[in-house]
Steps between C-alpha positions, in 0.01 A plus 500: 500500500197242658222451357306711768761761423387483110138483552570814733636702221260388260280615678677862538515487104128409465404845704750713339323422204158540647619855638590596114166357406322744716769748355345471162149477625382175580384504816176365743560142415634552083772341631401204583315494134831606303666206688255253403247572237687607202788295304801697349689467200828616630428208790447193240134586485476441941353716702739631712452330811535154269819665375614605846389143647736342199805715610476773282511775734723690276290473200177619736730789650632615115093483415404714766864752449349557105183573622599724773717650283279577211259676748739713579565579149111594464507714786798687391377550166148605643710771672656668229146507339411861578091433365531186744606686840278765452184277461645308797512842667136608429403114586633585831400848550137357434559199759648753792177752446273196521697403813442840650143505431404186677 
């Protein structure tokens, strides 16, 4: 593989991971902060874009796999919460009648 062909799919790893960012909820430029502003144990104490910058796209991609993964975990717990759900409901039910009054 070049090294156009490299920087290409670097590239295409860099906005996978950006598309799970916004997955979890960053979003409206947190990216760009999560990439840059904060240092990471699991990365050697780098942010990640120092980590990716070093090579360690892998270690960047298993940081932001964990993460994804443990919000998942809170949603599905969240679900099986029955007193959760049904304040989400009402928090809803209050949002769409405000919605219909405007």
């Amino acid at each position: 593989m070049t090294a156009l062909e490299n920087g290409y799919e670097s590239q295409r790893k860099a906005a996978a991971i950006n598309y799970l960012l916004g997955q979890i909820g960053l979003s409206n430029g947190k990216e760009t902060e999560w990439w840059n502003h904060q240092s990471y144990p699991e990365l050697g104490n780098r942010t990640p874009t120092q980590a990716w910058l070093d090579g360690d796209e892998e270690g960047v991609r298993k940081l932001v796999d964990k993460w994804y993964a443990d919000t998942q975990n809170g949603i599905d717990q969240h679900r099986q919460d029955p007193e959760f759900m049904a304040m989400l409901r009402r928090k809803a039910e209050t949002f769409r009648t405000k919605l219909a009054r405007a």
